[in-house]
Each structure stands twice: as C-alpha cells, then as structure tokens.
C-alpha angles and dihedrals in degrees: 000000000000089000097047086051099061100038087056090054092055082052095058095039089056085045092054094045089053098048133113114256083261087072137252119321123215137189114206120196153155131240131182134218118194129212135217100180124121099264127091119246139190110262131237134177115269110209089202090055095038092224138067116290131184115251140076136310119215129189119224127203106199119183114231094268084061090241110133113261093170141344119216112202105224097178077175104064094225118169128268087251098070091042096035093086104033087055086040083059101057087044090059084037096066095024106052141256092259091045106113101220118189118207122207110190130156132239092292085074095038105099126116097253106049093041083054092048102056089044092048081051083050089252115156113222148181125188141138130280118249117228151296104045129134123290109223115222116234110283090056095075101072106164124051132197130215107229108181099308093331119094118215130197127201145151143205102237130162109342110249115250114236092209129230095058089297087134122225147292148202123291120194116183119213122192107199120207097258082060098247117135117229117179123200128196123215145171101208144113088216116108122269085244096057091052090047092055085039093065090037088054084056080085083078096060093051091051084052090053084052106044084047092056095047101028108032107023103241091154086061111116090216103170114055095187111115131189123196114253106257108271089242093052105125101225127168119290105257088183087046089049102052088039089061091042085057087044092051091043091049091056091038086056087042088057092038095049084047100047086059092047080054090053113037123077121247102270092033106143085217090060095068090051089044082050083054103051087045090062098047090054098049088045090051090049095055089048093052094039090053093048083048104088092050092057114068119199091246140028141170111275095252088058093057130071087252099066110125089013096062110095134159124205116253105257095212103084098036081048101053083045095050092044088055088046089045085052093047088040081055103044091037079055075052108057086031091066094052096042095054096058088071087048131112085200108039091179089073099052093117094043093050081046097055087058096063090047090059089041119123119231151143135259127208119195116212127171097256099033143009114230124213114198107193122185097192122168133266148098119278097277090055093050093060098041079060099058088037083055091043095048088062099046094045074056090063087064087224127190150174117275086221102050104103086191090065094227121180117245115230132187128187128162123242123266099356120102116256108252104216 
C-alpha cells in the first residue's frame, strides 16, 4: 500500500503541474471484477451483466487525460458515497490545502449528502442529476457548444436544492442532439462550458477501464489467499434477499392470475384454474410478509448462513501488481504520445506501439552502454516513427536500476537508420 501510495502521489502531482490555472480535474469511479472460484464471495452489481456478481469492487482515480492515478481495493462493494470524500482527502493531502481539485463522478456519487458534503470540505465537483426534474421546452436553452461536428445547447437555470437545509448548487441543462435533457449539478467557478466538456471527457475513464481489462490484465485475480470476513462484520442479508425475489415472483404470478380473470369470459373452464393460482399467490404473499420482520436487511456475518463460508482475497500482492500495471499503463500514455506525433494515424499509436513492445531483438552489453537491437512490425512509415520514438528515449540516458557499471541504455531499430 505504501508503494501505491507514493507513486499516486507522483501522479497527482504530474496531474496538478499539467492543469490548466483552474486547477486539476479527476474522474472517480468504480469497476468490478467478478469472480467464478470455488469460494464464496460477497456479491456487487456488475454494470456490463446487468445483475450482482460475486467478486470485488475497486475504486479508480484517472486524471483528465483517462490515464490511472490510484486503485482503492472495496471487497465489500460499498457505494461511491461512502469512498467519494475520503479519496477526495488524499487527494487534498499530496496536493496541497490551497490546491482547487474538481471531482466528475457519475449518478452513483450524486446524492444530497455527499454533494453537500464536498462543498461543505471546499471540493469542487461536477456530476449528473438524478431523475425525475423538469424537461425545458426549446427557448430556454440560449447558448450552444461545438463538440467535434455536434452541436450541443444548454442553459444555467434555477440552482437545484440539495434538501434538508443543505443549500443549493449549480444546474446546467444540456440538450443533447438526439433532443434528450440531461442536467448536471456542480460546485465549481469553472464555465458551464468547461464542466460540460469535463463529463463528456468521463468517455476517457471508461476506455481506460477498457484498455486495463484487455491490455493490462485489472480484471486478473492475481493473489488466490483468502481470509474469513471477521464474525461481527454487518453483510447483506442472503435469507432477507431470497425471501424479497419470492416475494417479487408471487406478486409477479398475482398480476399475472389477474390479468387472465380480466380476460377470460364468465363460464370459461380456464377462469376456475386463474382463480386458483390467485389464491395461491396471494397465499404465498401473506406467508412471506409475515416471515419479513424477523428477517432484517442486514446482519453480522455469524448470524447469517455464510458464516464460516464467506472470504475475501488478500489485496497486497494483486496491489503491489496493479500499481506496477498503472505505472506501465502510464508509461505505455507516455511513448504513445510521442509516437503518435510521427504517425500518419495518430489514433493507432498504442496499437503500433504495441507492436514494438512484442517485437523480437538483440541486445549487446559493452562496457559504456547496452544496446538493444529490436525488429518490430509495420509498414515504412511505422518504422520511422520508431526510430523517431527511440531517438527520444535513447535522449532520456536511461539505465538499469541493477547495473552497478551505470551503463546507458540505448535502442535502435534494425536496419533503419537511426533519426538524432
């Protein structure tokens, strides 16, 4: 942890010396990864499934550019509001009391309490409104924004009230070009404009959460120690929860028996068995409503049937491995940008890249340098943009932490001439 932590802080630091004067911009979010081992595991809802899974939840801090600034491990699947201000801390912590942090979160985080309080711990924020609010009619939205070749309208009207004598905060309404309204609420001196582009900019944490899970591995369970839950640790009820999904099927089969009484005609033969089947749902209702009350939505883990099955995986070994793949996610951002300036498809720059990663070479020891001689894949243009790459790495006088000589490290790709 203490290595993730301080390499989180150089990336925050990187973050706040590349902002804009407004300040550092920061999309938190949450990503599952499921499990299918033997063990049982507590479950969380899995966006991509649409349903709960058993697994692990972890919480990402992305800069604005989407590239992994920390991972926070949540075996426990609790919500974004519980985790939103104590990451929003150790951001404040390494970066500074004076520093001005925004926050973009999505609808998980945008509830009044939490919004209240980051604006109450002088956190800047922008998120989603959560429905229902008012649609505006078309001569509200006054001022319009070019994004790429889509234009977008919005407007600032009433601030939202936060409720409960939280006070209020800022509403921006955007109408998108399809002609749907979405609102977003915010805490921040920044234009509506800027925050706009801000939560259209969240499109760049997912496709880090992508790129992770294809190129890096995130969703690797790494680490196959597990330790029991602690007997006193409060979980979701399982009896509680089967008990509401029969409760939720017997009404199901009520709407559905009634559906049919409404149907068929009086002396139908089928009315007598829907009548039936009524009965029995509403039979099976009064049974479950009356078992309800003994059964509390939650419980401590030895009060439960789980207790001694439930386990969660140790989160040292799989931390000090993603903090090595944020660092290589990072470093891989880095190349990619330069790369991609010797391009004629900037776009593919990590995919090109990924090329000369996977390329097959020789290396050649001296006594001042260690040569690496790489033959990677691609078309002319490629190849330059290579040696281009390579020119300003072998700038950088790298060398290998173990080489108690101190020699420079220097690539060059076969059979292309070097560019200085």
């Amino acid at each position: 942890m203490a290595l993730h932590l301080r390499m989180a802080r150089e990336y925050l630091g990187r973050a706040q010396a590349d902002a804009s004067s407004a300040g550092p911009v920061f999309y938190i979010d949450n990503h599952m990864r499921k499990y299918t081992g033997q063990h049982t595991l507590l479950r969380g809802w899995r966006m991509q499934d649409k349903r709960v899974k058993p697994g692990a939840s972890d919480y990402y801090v992305h800069d604005e550019d989407g590239r992994p600034v920390a991972r926070l491990a949540v075996p426990s699947h609790v919500s974004l509001t519980k985790w939103m201000s104590p990451i929003a801390r150790l951001m404040r912590l390494a970066l500074g009391k004076e520093e001005v942090i925004l926050l973009a979160f999505d609808r998980a985080g945008a509830f009044p309490e939490q919004m209240a309080s980051l604006r109450d711990e002088k956190f800047e924020f922008v998120t989603y409104e959560r429905r229902p609010y008012q649609s505006l009619s078309t001569p509200y939205f006054t001022e319009s924004l070019l994004v790429g070749k889509e234009r977008l309208f919005f407007c600032e009207p009433a601030r939202a009230n936060l409720g409960a004598g939280r006070g209020r905060v800022r509403r921006i309404a955007v109408r998108m070009p399809d002609g749907k309204q979405i609102n977003l609420l915010a805490v921040s001196k920044r234009s509506p404009k800027e925050l706009i582009l801000v939560m259209l900019g969240r499109w760049k944490q997912e496709n880090g959460f992508k790129h992770g899970v294809e190129r890096w591995g995130i969703n690797q369970l790494d680490g196959r120690k597990v330790v029991a839950y602690a007997p006193e640790t409060v979980i979701p009820n399982p009896a509680r929860r089967r008990l509401d999904r029969a409760l939720d099927i017997a009404r199901a089969s009520e709407g559905e028996a009634r559906n049919q009484l409404a149907r068929f005609a009086k002396g139908d033969y089928r009315r007598e068995k829907a009548k039936r089947s009524l009965e029995h749902a509403l039979a099976e209702q009064k049974k479950l409503l009356e078992l309800r009350p003994s059964l509390p939505t939650h419980a401590p883990v030895a009060e439960t049937e789980l207790a001694g099955e439930l386990v969660h995986h140790t989160t040292e070994y799989k931390m000090t491995l993603d903090t090595i793949r944020i660092a290589c996610a990072n470093a891989e951002s880095d190349l990619a940008a330069h790369l991609a300036l010797h391009l004629p498809r900037a776009a593919e720059a990590k995919k090109t890249l990924a090329n000369l990663f996977a390329a097959p070479g020789d290396i050649r020891a001296g006594k001042r340098a260690i040569t690496v001689c790489l033959s990677p894949a691609g078309t002319k243009p490629e190849q330059r943009a290579f040696s281009a790459l390579l020119a300003v790495v072998n700038g950088w006088k790298l060398t290998l932490p173990g080489d108690q000589r101190n020699r420079q490290l220097r690539f060059r790709i076969s059979g292309t001439p070097q560019v200085s």
